[in-house]
C-alpha positions, 0 to 999 in steps of 0.5 A: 752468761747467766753466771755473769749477768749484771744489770748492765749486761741484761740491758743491752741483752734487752736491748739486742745490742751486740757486746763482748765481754772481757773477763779478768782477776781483779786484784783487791789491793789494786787502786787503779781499777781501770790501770789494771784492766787495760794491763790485765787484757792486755789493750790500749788504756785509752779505750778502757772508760771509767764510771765516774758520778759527779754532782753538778748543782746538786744533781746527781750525773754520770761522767764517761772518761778514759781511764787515763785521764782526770775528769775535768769538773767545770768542763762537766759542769759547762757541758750540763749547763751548770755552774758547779760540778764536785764529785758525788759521795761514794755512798750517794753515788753506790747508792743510786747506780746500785754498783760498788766502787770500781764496778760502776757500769753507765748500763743498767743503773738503779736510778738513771741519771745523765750521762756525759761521754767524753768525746774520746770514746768517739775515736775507737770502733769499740770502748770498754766499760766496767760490766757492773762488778769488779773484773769484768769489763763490756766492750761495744761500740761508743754509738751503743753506749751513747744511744742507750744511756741517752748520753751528750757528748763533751770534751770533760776529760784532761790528760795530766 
């Protein structure tokens, strides 16, 4: 674990919350982060989640959505009782969690912000996150997730 340990996986370690971890080769030319891990381990995308960070009204927040689907921005925004949600800045967003594009983990960010789960995550005993770097992923329970984040729950994903 010591090899593999991010500030995610030391959260929930802290936290005493049973996880695996999933481990994969990450391909540097791939875009579809999550496409790719869903492939690599050989699981249903629908429970691999992206980290998404989003701004609404100005304020830094955390979407939690299948990789498979679009975040819904005014859906975020109603869902955090704003008016207008737009994607953060990679920089910003690398920034405050601390985590590179593509390994954003919602566990064990630099600065805590808000998180919304999309209601999805809700349908599967286990969901699969990003571990906090490229080629790794955590797969826990969606109640874990939610508890430790102190994450809302909110339809604020879109298939297309």
């Amino acid at each position: 674990m010591a090899a593999k340990g991010t500030p995610a996986t030391r959260a929930l370690l802290a936290e005493g919350v049973t996880f695996t971890l999933h481990e994969y080769d990450h391909s540097s030319t791939s875009e579809g982060y999550g496409d790719h891990a869903a492939a690599a381990l050989g699981i249903d995308s629908h429970r691999i989640f992206k980290t998404l960070i989003a701004s609404v009204d100005g304020v830094l927040m955390v979407a939690v959505v299948p990789v498979v689907w679009q975040l819904d921005l005014k859906s975020l925004a109603a869902a955090c009782l704003g008016k207008k949600a737009a994607m953060a800045d990679l920089a910003a967003a690398e920034r405050s969690t601390g985590y590179v594009r593509g390994g954003m983990s919602p566990l064990g960010q630099r600065h805590t912000l808000r998180t919304v789960v999309d209601n999805h995550a809700l349908a599967y005993s286990t969901m699969f996150v990003s571990a906090g770097r490229r080629g790794l992923q955590i797969e826990l329970p969606p109640h874990d997730l939610i508890r430790l984040t102190g994450a809302t729950t909110a339809d604020i994903g879109r298939q297309d």
